[in-house]
C-alpha positions in Angstrom: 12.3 30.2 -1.9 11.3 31.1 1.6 12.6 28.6 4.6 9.7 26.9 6.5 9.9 25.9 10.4 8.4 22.5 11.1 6.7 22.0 14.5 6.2 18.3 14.3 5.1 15.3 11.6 1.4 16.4 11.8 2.7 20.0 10.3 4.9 18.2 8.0 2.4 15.8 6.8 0.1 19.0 6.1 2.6 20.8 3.5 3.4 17.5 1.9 -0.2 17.1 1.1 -0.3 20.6 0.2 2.7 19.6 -2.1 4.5 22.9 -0.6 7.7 23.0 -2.4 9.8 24.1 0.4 9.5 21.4 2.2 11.1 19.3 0.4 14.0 21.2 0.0 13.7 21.5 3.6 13.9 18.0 4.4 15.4 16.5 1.8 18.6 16.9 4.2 17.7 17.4 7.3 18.1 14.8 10.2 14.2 14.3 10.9 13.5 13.8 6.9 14.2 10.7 6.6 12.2 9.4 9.7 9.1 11.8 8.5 9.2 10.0 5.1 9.1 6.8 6.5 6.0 7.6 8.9 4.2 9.0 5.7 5.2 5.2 3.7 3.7 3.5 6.8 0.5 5.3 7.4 0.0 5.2 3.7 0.6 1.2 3.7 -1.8 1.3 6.7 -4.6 3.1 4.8 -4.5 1.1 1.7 -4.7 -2.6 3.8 -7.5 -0.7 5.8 -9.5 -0.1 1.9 -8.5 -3.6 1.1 -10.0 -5.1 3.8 -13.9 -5.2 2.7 -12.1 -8.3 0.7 -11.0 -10.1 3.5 -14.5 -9.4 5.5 -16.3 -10.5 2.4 -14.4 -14.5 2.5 -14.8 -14.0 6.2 -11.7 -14.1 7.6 -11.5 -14.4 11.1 -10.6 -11.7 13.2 -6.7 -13.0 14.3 -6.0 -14.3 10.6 -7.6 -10.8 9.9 -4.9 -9.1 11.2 -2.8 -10.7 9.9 -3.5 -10.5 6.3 -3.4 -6.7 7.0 0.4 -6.9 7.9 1.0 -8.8 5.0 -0.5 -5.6 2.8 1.4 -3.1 5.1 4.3 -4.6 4.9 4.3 -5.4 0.6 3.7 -1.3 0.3 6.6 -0.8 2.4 9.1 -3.0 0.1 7.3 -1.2 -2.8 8.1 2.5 -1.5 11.9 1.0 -1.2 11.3 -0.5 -5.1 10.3 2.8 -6.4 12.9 4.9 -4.3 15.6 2.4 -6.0 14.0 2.9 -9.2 13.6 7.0 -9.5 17.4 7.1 -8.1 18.6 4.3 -11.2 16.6 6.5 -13.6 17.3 10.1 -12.0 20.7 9.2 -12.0 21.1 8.0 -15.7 19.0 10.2 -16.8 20.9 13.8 -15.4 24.1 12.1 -15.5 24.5 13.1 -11.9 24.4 10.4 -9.4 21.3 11.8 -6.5 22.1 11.1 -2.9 20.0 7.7 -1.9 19.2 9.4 1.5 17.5 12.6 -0.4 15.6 10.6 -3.0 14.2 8.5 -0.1 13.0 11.4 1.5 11.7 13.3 -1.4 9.6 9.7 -2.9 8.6 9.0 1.1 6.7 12.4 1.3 5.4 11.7 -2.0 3.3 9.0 -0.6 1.1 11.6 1.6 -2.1 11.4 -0.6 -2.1 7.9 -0.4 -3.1 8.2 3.5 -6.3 8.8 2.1 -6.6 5.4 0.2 -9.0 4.4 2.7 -11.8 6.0 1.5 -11.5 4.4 -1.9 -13.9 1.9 0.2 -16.7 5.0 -0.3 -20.1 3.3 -1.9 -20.3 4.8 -5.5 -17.1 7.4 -5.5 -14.6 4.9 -4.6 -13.4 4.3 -8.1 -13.8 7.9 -8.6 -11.5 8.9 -5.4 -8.6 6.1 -6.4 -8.2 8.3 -9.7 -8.2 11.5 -7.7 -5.5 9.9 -5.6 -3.7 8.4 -8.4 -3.4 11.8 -10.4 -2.5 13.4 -7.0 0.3 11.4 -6.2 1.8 11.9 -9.5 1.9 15.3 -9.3 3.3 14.9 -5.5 6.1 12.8 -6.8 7.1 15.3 -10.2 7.1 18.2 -7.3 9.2 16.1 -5.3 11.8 15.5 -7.6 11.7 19.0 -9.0 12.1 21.3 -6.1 13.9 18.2 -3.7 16.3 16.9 -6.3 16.2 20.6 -8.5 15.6 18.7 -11.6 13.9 20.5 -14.6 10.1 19.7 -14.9 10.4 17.7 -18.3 13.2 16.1 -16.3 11.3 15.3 -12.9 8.5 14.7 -15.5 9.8 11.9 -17.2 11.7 10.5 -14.1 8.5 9.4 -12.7 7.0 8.2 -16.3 10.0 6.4 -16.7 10.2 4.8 -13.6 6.6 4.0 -13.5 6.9 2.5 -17.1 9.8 0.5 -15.3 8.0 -0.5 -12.3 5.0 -2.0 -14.0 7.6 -3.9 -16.3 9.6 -5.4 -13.6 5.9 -6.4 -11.9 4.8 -8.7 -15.2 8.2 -10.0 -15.5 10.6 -10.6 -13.2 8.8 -9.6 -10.4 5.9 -12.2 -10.8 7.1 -14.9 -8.9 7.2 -12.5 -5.8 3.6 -11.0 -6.3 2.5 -14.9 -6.5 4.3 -15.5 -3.5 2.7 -12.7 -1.6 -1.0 -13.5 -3.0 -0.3 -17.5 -1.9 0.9 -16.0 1.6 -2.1 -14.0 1.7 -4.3 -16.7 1.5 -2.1 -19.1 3.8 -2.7 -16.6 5.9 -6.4 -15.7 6.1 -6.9 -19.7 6.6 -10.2 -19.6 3.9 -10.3 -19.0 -0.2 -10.9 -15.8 -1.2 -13.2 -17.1 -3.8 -13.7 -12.9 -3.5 -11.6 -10.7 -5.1 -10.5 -6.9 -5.7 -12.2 -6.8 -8.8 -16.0 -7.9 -7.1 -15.2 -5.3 -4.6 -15.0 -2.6 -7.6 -18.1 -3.3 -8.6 -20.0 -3.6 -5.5 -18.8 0.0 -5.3 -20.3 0.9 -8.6 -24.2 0.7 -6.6 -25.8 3.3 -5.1 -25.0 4.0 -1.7 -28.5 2.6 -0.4 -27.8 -0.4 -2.6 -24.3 -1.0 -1.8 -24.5 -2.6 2.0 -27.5 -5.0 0.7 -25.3 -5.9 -2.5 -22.1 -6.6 0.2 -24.4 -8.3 2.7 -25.3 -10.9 0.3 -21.8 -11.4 -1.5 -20.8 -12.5 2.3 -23.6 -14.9 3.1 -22.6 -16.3 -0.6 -19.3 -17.3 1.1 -18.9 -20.7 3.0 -17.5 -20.5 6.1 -15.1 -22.6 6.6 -15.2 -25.4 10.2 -12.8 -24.8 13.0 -10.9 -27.5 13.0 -10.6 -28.8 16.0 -7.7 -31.7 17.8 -9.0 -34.8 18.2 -8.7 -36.4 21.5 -8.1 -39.7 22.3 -10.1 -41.6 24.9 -8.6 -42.8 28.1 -9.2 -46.2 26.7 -7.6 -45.8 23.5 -4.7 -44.1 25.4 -4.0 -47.0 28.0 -4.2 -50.2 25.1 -1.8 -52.8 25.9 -0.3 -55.4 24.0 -1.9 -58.5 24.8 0.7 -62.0 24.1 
């Protein structure tokens, strides 16, 4: 396999969408590979809070809370890229009875994540659903690539490393992780300061309508929403604030 020279993250974020194999080989111990990886994992946790937050405009949150709620998304992808890093390196491990570095399997899963930049436009009127699929199947392919040209696994191997691992991840999400997905939703909504009496699910069908339907079927799912009162401190007048004690 030919060697590749890197000019930068923009030219590595183009071959890892292009799921060149040589890159991960590449990077997978090189000093800048790890730091790459992570860029990729933050941009993609960017993007997806970005599509997710036509939920938080429809309970309309306000703009600082808004912001907020964001972070919250960013920052749950983030723990979930170093979830499914721990998990492929657990299963990759047992399964070719050779332990993988943790610093290569980080890599290798981090540039995975490079479709998902695109999880933004899974906000598109009418194709969204279509283009979360496209992602979906893209980024599984990414990630069997990964682990067979970063790791040099077999493709049955790197194959069912990831459906393993995914199997695993959505078990540990309905089980023990349920608690901490509760926690993040009740965070979420500390945070946005107003129910979000609309959820994910309303926002997949809205996207369902035709493109000239969709903004007039999203304008009135907001007006639909109450909008909560600033509360605001009360004051206490100077006579309130200057009552003696009369003997």
């Amino acid at each position: 396999m030919p060697d590749i020279e890197l000019s930068g993250f923009l030219e590595t974020l183009r071959l890892a969408l292009r799921l060149n194999p040589a890159l991960y080989v590449r990077l997978q111990n090189d000093a800048q590979g790890l730091g790459y990886a992570a860029l990729i994992v933050v941009l993609a946790g960017v993007s997806e809070s970005l599509g997710q937050s036509v939920v938080l405009f429809l309970n309309r949150v306000r703009p600082r809370r808004f912001v907020l709620a964001l972070s919250i998304t960013t920052v749950s992808h983030i723990v979930g890229y170093f979830l499914w890093t721990l998990t492929i390196w657990s299963v990759g491990s047992w399964l070719t009875q050779t332990e993988q570095p943790w610093r290569a399997v980080a890599v290798v899963v981090g540039l995975a994540y490079a479709p998902q930049i695109f999880a933004f436009f899974e906000l598109t009127p009418y194709l969204g659903n279509l283009i979360w699929g496209i992602l979906s199947l893209w980024s599984m392919i990414a990630i069997v690539v990964a682990l067979g040209y970063g790791l040099g696994m077999e493709s049955w191997q790197a194959l069912l490393v990831s459906s393993l691992g995914w199997i695993l991840m959505q078990t540990l999400r309905r089980t023990v992780g349920r608690p901490i997905l509760h926690l993040r939703t009740l965070l979420q909504r500390r945070v946005a300061g107003v129910p979000l009496t609309i959820r994910e699910t309303d926002v997949s069908g809205l996207r369902r309508h035709p493109m000239h339907d969709w903004y007039k079927q999203l304008a009135a799912r907001r007006r639909s929403v109450r909008l909560m009162p600033v509360r605001k401190k009360r004051q206490s007048s100077p006579e309130q604030t200057h009552v003696h004690r009369v003997e």
